[in-house]
C-alpha positions as CSV (number, residue, x, y, z in Angstrom):
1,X,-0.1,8.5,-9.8
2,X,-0.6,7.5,-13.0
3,X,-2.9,4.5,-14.5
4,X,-0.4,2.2,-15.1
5,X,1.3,2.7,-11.7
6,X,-2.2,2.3,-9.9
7,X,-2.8,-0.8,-11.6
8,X,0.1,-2.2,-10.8
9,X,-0.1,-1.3,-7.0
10,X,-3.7,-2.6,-7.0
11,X,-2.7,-5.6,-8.9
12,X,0.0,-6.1,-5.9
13,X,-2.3,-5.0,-2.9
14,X,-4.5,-8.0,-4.0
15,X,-1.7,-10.3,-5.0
16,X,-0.2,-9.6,-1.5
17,X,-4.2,-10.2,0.2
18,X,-5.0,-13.6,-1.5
19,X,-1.6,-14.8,-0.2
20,X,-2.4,-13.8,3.1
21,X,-5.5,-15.4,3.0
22,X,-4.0,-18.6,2.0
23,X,-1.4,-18.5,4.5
24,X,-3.5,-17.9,7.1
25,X,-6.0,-21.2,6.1
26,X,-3.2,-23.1,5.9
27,X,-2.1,-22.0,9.4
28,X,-5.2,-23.8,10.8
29,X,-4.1,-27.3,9.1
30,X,-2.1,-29.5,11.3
31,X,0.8,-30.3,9.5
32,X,0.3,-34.2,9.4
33,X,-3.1,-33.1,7.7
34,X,-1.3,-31.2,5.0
35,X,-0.7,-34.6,3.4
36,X,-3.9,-36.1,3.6
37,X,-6.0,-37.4,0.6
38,X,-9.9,-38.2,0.4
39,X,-8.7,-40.7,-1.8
40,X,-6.1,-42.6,-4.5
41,X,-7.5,-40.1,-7.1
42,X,-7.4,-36.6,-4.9
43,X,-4.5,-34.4,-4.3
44,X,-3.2,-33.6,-1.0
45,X,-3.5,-29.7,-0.2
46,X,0.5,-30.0,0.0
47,X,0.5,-31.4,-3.9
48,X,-2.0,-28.4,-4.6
49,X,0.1,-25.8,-3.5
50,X,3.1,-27.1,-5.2
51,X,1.8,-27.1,-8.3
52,X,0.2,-24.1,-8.0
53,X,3.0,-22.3,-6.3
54,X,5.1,-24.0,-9.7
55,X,2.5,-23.0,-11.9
56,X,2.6,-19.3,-10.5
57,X,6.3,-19.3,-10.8
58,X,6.5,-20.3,-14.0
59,X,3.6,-18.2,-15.2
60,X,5.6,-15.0,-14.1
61,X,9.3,-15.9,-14.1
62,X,11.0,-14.9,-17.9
63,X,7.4,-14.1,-19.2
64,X,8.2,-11.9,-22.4
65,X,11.3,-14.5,-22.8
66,X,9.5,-18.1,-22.3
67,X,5.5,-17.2,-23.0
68,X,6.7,-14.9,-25.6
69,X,8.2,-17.4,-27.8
70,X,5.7,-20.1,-27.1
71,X,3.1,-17.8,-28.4
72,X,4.9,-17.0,-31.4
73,X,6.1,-20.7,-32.1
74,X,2.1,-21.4,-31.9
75,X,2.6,-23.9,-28.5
């Protein structure tokens, strides 16, 4: 195997472990608790993982295509 293809199964292996790990503390919440807030200002941990779940997707959908250009149109 070469570097690149062991980086990229590494890279993977831990993507795929951190998600199980979420998944798995999320598990524990009771779903009416999902949309809880401390207060006005917090975020629920349902909000949270939207965003980051649209973050993420955005992040690594079209990269070279939509990053790309931002980059070179200086955004």
């Amino acid at each position: 195997m070469n570097h690149t293809s062991n980086y990229l199964k590494s890279s993977l292996d831990l993507l795929h472990s951190y998600k199980n790990l979420g998944e798995k503390a999320m598990e524990q919440v009771p779903e009416e608790k999902l949309f809880w807030q401390y207060n006005e200002e917090s975020n629920s941990m349902a909000t949270i993982v939207k965003h980051l779940s649209g973050n993420m997707h955005s992040r690594w959908t079209d990269f070279f295509d939509h990053r790309w250009r931002k980059t070179l149109a200086g955004a």
